[in-house]
GUTIGU-393179 format. One record per residue (C-alpha): residue in one letter; x, y, z. Coordinates in steps of 0.5 Angstrom, whole numbers, padded with zeros to 4 digits, always signed. Each point is the difference from the previous one (the first is absolute). Layout:
// residues N
aXYZ...
***
This chain:
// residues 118
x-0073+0151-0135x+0000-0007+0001x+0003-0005+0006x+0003-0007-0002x+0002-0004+0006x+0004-0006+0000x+0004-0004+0005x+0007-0002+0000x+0001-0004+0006x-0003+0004+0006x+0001+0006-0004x-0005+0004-0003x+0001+0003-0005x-0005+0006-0003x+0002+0002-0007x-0004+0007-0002x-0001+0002-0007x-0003+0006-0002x+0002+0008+0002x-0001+0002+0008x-0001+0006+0001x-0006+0006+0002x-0006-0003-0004x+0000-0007+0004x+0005+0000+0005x-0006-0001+0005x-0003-0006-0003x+0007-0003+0000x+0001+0002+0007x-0006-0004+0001x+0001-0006-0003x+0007-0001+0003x-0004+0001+0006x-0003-0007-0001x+0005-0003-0003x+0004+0001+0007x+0001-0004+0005x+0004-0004+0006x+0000-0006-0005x+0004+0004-0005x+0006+0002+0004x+0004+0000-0005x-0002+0004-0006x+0004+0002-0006x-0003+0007-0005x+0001-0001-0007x+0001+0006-0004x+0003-0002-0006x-0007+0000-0004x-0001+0008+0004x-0001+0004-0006x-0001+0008+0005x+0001+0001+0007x-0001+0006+0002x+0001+0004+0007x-0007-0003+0002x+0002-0007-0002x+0006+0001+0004x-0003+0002+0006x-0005-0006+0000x+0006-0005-0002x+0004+0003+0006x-0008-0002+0005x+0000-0006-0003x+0006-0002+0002x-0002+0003+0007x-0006-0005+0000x+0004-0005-0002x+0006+0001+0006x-0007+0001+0005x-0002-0007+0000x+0007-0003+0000x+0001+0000-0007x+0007+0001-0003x+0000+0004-0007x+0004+0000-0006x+0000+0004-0007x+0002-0003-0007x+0001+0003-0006x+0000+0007-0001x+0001+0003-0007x+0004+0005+0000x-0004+0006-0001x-0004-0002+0007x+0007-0002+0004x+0003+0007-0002x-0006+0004+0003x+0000-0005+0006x+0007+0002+0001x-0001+0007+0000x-0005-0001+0004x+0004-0004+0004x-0005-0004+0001x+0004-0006-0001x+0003+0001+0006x-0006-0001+0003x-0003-0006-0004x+0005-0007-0001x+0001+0000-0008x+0003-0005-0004x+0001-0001-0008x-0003-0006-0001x-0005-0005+0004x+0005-0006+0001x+0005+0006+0003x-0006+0002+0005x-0002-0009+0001x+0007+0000+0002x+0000+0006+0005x-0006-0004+0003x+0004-0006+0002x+0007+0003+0002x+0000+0000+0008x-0002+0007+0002x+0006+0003+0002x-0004+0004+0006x+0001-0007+0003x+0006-0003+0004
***
């Protein structure tokens, strides 16, 4: 699995490439370990070059996301394929991450006010 990065703006934005699942989910914990931090606050996950998710790939997509939010991060996902949003819909996971069908969707939610606020 490969991890592009970009910025728009003040937003990051981590494109994964390649499958996430058993075989590497720890290497890829680890590299988004570094690639972490209070600098980034807003991160967007690109999944439109995500060819496998399995359970063990979910489970580190919903760490991540943790880790993100742990450092005062906000987090967004992007471009899920079917396949991959119908099993986080069953799952239900797609209560628990913030998915949007495309990157300009998710940099539009970043610059909405929060609706927590006022």
């Amino acid at each position: 699995m490969d991890i592009h990065e970009k910025k728009i703006g003040d937003i990051t934005v981590f494109t994964l490439d390649g499958g996430l699942g058993l075989d590497n989910y720890r290497e890829f914990s680890r590299r988004m370990d570094t690639l972490i931090s209070p600098e980034r606050k807003k991160v967007i996950i690109d999944l439109d070059q995500l060819t496998y998710l399995s359970s063990w790939g979910i489970g580190i997509l919903v760490s991540v996301a943790g880790k993100i939010r742990k450092v005062g991060g906000v987090v967004k996902f992007a471009n899920l394929h079917s396949e991959i949003a119908g099993v986080l819909h069953v799952m239900r996971m797609d209560k628990v991450l913030d998915i949007y069908p495309s990157v300009d969707d998710a940099v539009a939610s970043l610059h909405e006010p929060s609706r927590k606020e006022g």
